[in-house]
Phi, psi and omega in degrees: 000310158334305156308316154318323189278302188270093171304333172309288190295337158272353154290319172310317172301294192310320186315314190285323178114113182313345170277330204268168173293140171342315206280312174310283192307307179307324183304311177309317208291326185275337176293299176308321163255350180287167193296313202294324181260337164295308162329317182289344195253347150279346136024074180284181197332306190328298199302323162310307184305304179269032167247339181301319205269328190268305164338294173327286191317316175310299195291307203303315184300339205259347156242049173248159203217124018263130157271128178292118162115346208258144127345109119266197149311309229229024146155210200244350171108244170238351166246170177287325173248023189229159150210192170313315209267012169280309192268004155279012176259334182270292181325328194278328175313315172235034155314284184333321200267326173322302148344272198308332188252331161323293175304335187283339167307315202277340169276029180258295160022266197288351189064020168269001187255138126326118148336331179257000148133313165007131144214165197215144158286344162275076196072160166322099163316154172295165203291305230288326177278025180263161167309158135220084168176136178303337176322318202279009173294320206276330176301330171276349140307328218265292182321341173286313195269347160295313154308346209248340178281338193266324159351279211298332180288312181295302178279357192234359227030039169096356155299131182263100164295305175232357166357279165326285217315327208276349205272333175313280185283343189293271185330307192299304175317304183310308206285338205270297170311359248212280170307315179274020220279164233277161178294150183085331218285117184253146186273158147318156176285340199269015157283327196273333190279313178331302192260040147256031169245017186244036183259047171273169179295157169075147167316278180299344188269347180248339140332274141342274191315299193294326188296314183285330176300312168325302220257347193299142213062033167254323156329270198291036173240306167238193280317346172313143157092326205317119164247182202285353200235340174190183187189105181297158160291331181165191189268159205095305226281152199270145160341135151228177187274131166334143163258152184328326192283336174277333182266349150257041127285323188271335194236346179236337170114341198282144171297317218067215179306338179262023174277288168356284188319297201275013169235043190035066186018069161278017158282309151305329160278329190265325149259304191328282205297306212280332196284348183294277167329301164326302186269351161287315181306002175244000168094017183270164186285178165328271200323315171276350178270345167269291168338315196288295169284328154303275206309311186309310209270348173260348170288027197230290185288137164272047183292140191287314186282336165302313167322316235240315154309306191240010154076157178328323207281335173311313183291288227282356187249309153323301193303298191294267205291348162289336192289315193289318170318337207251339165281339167291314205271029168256336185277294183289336181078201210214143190223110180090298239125324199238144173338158156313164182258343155282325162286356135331302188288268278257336193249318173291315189312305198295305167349285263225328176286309200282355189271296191306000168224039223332067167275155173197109180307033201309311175305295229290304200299299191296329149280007182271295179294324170324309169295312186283316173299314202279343191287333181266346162339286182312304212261009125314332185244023137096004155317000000 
């Protein structure tokens, strides 16, 4: 009845899909009617498209195959409690809020969100309540992705899937919606100083741009202090245990994914996109062009979930053997659409070595959707 009643909520529904568990579709079904679907279905067109684009990108990174260490088609990887059909029960859950936070950039845009995320419809706020600081994008994000992370916990039981992803695609969606925003729509002045730090060439690169301006200072604003035992809440506030991400911080100095962020994902412009574009442009198919680019970000990335399973030697045999998988298959090239059947081998053998010490590139694969989201971005729009 529900469905009935909602096209929204019955679109969500169908998105999890008469297969994923029950938990899956209801999550969808509340994603859908939550504050997260209201934002989304006022919304204009735009904001649809590019919740549309990042859904896509999720499902397409969790099933191309082989990922080494990863979730594919042909099994689980280095893990235990996941397979394919977790995270396409975790994508469709949280599909929905991509939309909502595309939109809610846009209305940030327009000076119609509140830092706390508020927003009204009724005439021009006084100015003085307008953003003024690119920060308040992500502030006006960031509850949409909290809600969209209670989803994702909620369809999978409580296995964490896509956490990075949400955190990734969510800003690249906001910062997009943000760019794209409805025609007429007049910025603020201090939104318009916000995206002049986003006049770089290219879509994505000004995406990028806008993403980093969001994010600035947020390494040393939440990772300062971070330790191996614990990372207070706040002041006073009791301990809780590190996250992967505090804790290769805490032993390397790297941010993880809010390095990424705040340095406008120069793992995704400088490897993701150009190793993507390479192998199309060498004939490879969807699936060997996401592989293809999953290896370049891991021969890159300062992934947390690779630390935090397998410790520096870890990082360093990802870094290394990914580097060399990715100078073979740019030297043999692509036969059909698909690997070579040695580089083909050469990547299920790394596969089977990163299971043996239970490394898993988790960081890489959410920049992997990131990458595939902003690459069908650029080319809807004709980049």
């Amino acid at each position: 009845a529900c469905a009935a009643r909602e096209p929204a909520c019955r679109a969500a529904r169908e998105s999890a899909g008469e297969s994923a568990c029950h938990t899956a579709r209801v999550s969808a079904c509340h994603a859908a009617h939550g504050p997260a679907g209201e934002a989304a279905r006022a919304g204009p067109p735009q904001a649809a498209r590019l919740g549309r684009l990042a859904a896509r990108a999720l499902v397409l990174e969790a099933r191309a195959t082989p990922k080494p260490g990863l979730v594919d088609s042909s099994g689980s990887g280095s893990h235990a409690d996941m397979d394919l059909s977790t995270f396409l029960a975790s994508a469709a859950a949280i599909a929905p809020f991509f939309e909502s936070m595309a939109a809610a950039g846009q209305a940030w845009a327009a000076g119609e969100s509140r830092a706390d995320g508020e927003s009204w419809r009724l005439g021009r706020p006084p100015r003085e309540s307008l953003p003024r600081e690119p920060a308040s994008l992500l502030a006006v994000l960031r509850p949409l992705g909290m809600a969209a992370e209670a989803a994702m916990y909620a369809a999978t039981g409580g296995v964490n899937t896509h956490k990075g992803a949400i955190f990734s695609l969510g800003l690249l969606a906001g910062a997009a919606g943000a760019l794209a925003r409805a025609p007429g729509a007049g910025l603020s002045h201090e939104a318009e100083l916000s995206l002049a730090a986003a006049r770089a060439p290219g879509l994505a690169e000004r995406i990028c741009a806008l993403a980093a301006a969001a994010c600035s200072g947020v390494v040393e604003r939440e990772l300062e202090g971070a330790g191996r035992n614990g990372f207070p809440e706040g002041p006073g506030g009791a301990a809780r245990p590190a996250t992967a991400g505090e804790r290769l911080y805490a032993a390397t100095g790297s941010g993880g994914a809010r390095a990424e962020a705040q340095a406008g994902y120069p793992s995704v412009r400088l490897a993701g996109l150009p190793a993507l574009r390479r192998a199309r442009a060498a004939g490879a198919g969807p699936e060997a062009q996401a592989v293809a680019a999953l290896l370049a970000l891991m021969a890159r990335v300062h992934d947390s979930c690779v630390f935090s399973r397998a410790g520096r030697e870890g990082l360093a045999l990802v870094h290394s053997r990914s580097a060399a998988l990715c100078a073979a298959i740019e030297s043999a090239g692509f036969e059909e659409g698909r690997f070579r059947p040695r580089e083909y081998r050469a990547i299920l053998d790394f596969g089977r070595e990163l299971e043996a010490v239970r490394a898993s590139p988790g960081g890489s694969a959410d920049l992997l959707a990131a990458t595939l989201f902003l690459d069908s971005v650029e080319k809807e729009a004709g980049g």
